[in-house]
matplotlib code that plots the C-alpha trace (Angstrom):
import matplotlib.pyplot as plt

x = [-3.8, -5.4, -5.5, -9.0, -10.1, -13.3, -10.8, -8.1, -10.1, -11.9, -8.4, -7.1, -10.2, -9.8, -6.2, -5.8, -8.9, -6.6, -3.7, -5.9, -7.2, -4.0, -2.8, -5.9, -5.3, -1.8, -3.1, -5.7, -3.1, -0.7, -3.6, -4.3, -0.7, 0.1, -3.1, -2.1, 0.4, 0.0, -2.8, -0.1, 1.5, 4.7, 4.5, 3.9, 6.9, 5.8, 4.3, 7.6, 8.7, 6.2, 6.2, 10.1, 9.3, 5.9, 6.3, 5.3, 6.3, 4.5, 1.5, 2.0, 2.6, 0.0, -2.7, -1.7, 0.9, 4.0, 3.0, -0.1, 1.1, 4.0, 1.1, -1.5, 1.5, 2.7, -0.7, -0.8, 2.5, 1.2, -1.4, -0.6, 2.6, -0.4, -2.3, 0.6, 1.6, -1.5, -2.8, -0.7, -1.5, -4.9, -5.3, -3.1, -5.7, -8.9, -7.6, -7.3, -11.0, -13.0, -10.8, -11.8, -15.4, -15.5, -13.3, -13.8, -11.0, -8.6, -5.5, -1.4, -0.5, -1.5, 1.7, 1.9, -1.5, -0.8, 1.9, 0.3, -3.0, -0.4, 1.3, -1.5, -3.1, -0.1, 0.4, -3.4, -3.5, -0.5, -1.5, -5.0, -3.8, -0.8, -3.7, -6.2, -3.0, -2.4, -5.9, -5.9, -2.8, -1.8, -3.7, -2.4, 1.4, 0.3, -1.2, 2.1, 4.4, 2.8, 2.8, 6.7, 6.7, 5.3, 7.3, 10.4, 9.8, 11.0, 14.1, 11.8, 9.7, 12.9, 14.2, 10.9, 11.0, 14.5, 13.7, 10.4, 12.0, 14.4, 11.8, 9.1, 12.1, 12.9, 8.8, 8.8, 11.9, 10.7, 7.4, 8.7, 10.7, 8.0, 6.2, 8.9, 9.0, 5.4, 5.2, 8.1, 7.0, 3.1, 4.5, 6.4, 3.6, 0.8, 2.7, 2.7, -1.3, -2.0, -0.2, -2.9, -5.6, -4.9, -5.0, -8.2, -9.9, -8.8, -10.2, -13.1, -12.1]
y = [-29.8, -28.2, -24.8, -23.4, -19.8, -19.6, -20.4, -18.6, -15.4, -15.8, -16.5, -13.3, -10.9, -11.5, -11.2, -8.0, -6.7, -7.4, -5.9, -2.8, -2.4, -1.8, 0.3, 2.8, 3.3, 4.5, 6.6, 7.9, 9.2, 10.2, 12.5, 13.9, 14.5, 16.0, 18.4, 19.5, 20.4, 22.6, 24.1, 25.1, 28.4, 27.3, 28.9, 32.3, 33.9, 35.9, 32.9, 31.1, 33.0, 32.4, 28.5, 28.3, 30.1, 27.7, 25.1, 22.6, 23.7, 20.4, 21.0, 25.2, 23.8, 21.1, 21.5, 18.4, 17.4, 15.3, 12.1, 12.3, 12.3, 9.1, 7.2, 7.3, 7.0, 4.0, 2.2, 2.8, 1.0, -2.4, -2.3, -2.0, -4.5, -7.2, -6.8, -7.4, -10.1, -11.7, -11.0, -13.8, -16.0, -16.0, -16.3, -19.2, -21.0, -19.5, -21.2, -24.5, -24.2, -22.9, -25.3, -28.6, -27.7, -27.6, -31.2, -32.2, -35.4, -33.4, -33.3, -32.2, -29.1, -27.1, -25.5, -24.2, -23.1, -20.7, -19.6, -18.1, -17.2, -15.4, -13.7, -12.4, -11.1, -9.1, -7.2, -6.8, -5.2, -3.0, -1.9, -1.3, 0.9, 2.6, 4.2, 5.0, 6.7, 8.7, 9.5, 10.8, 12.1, 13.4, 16.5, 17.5, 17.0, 19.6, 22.2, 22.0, 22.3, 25.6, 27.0, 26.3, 28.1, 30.5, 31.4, 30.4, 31.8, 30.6, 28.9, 26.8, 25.7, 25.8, 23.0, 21.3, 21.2, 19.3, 17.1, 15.8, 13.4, 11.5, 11.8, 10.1, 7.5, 6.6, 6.2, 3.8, 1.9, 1.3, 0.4, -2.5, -3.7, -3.6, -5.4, -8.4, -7.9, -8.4, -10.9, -13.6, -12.8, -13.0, -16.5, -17.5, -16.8, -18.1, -21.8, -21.0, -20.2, -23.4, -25.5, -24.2, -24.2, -27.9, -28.8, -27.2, -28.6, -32.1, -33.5, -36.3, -40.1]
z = [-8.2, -11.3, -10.8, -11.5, -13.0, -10.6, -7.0, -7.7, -8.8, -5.4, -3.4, -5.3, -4.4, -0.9, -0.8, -2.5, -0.2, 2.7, 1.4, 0.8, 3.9, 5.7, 2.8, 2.4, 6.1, 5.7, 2.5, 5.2, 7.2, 4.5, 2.9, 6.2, 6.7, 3.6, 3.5, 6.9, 5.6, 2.6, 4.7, 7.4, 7.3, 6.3, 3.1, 5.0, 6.0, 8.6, 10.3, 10.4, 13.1, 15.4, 14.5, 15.3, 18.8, 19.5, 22.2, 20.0, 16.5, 14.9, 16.7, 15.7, 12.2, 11.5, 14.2, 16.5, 18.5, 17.5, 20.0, 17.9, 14.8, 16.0, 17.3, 13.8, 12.0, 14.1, 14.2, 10.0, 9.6, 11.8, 10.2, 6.9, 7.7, 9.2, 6.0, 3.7, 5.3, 5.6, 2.2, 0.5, 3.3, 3.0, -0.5, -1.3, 2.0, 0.4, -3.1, -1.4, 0.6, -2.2, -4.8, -2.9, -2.6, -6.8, -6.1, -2.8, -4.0, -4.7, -3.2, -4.0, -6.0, -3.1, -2.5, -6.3, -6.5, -3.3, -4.5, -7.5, -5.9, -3.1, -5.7, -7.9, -4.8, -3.3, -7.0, -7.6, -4.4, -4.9, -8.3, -6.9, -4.0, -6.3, -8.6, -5.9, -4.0, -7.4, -7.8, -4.2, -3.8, -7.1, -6.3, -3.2, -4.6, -7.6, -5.2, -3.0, -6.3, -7.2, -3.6, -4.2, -7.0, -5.8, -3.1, -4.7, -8.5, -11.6, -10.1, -8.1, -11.2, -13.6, -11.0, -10.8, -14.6, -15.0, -11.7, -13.5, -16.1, -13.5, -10.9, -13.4, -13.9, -10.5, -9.9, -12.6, -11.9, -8.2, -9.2, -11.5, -8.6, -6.0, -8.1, -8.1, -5.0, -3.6, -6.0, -4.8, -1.1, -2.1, -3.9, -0.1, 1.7, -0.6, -0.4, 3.4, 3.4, 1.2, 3.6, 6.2, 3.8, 2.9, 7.0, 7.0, 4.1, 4.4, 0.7, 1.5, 2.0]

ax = plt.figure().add_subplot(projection="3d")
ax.plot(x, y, z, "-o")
ax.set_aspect("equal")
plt.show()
């Protein structure tokens, strides 16, 4: 099977939607998470106290209860586990549909065309999410530096000063690698959804 520009970028929107879907929701409850928490008091020493002593210091801390917390966070991490999975999948059968209604005779190559609509689609969707997650995120992670520093003074900011460079390095390092990695098990499950694809798309006799 040729692979074709106007299939694959189809097969590859669709994927990297589903992989976002599950990920915005865990960036959902990440944000929510992390503003609770530089809203808390735990900056406040005098508050500290009377979190240690609460029944429920979580729920003293952030506003809700621990089960609460376990059960979004549980549902976030399905989710976003379905929607990885499923995002190679998908796209490597969407590539085979939409392909054989440009060919309707075509037929073999469908396991290699997957693959690479499988693979596009699980790194377009991690980049895509990685720099709305920054964009969102960023922020919050700036505001909870300086309320460091500010309880902590300049040996808190001289650390956060020679942490940045191997910090920065260790982001960048595991961003290369997830990338390798989404992409060989977007490739695995793309050739898995273009063997379903092809069963449901038989090409015309």
């Amino acid at each position: 099977m040729k692979v074709r520009l106007e299939p694959l970028a189809t097969a590859v929107a669709v994927g990297a939607f589903i992989w976002m879907v599950g990920s915005l929701a865990g960036l959902f409850l990440g944000y929510r998470s992390f503003q609770s928490m530089i809203n808390s008091p735990i900056f406040d020493p005098a508050a500290l106290e009377e979190i240690n002593n609460a029944a429920d210091p979580l729920a003293a801390m952030f506003g809700e209860d621990f089960q609460s917390m376990m059960m979004l966070s549980s549902v976030a991490n399905l989710l976003q586990c379905l929607s990885w999975l499923f995002s190679g999948i998908v796209a490597g059968a969407v590539y085979v549909v939409v392909h054989r209604r440009y060919d309707p005779l075509a037929v073999g190559g469908e396991v290699g065309a997957g693959a690479i609509a499988g693979g596009l689609a699980m790194v377009a969707g991690y980049l895509l999410t990685t720099i709305i997650s920054l964009v969102v995120i960023w922020p919050l992670v700036g505001d909870f530096m300086g309320q460091m520093v500010a309880v902590g003074g300049p040996e808190v900011a001289q650390m956060f000063d020679q942490m940045g460079g191997m910090m920065a390095g260790m982001v960048a390092v595991g961003a290369i690698c997830s990338l390798l990695f989404y992409g060989v098990m977007g490739a695995l499950t793309g050739a898995l959804g273009a063997f379903i694809g092809n069963n449901l798309a038989k090409p015309a006799t």
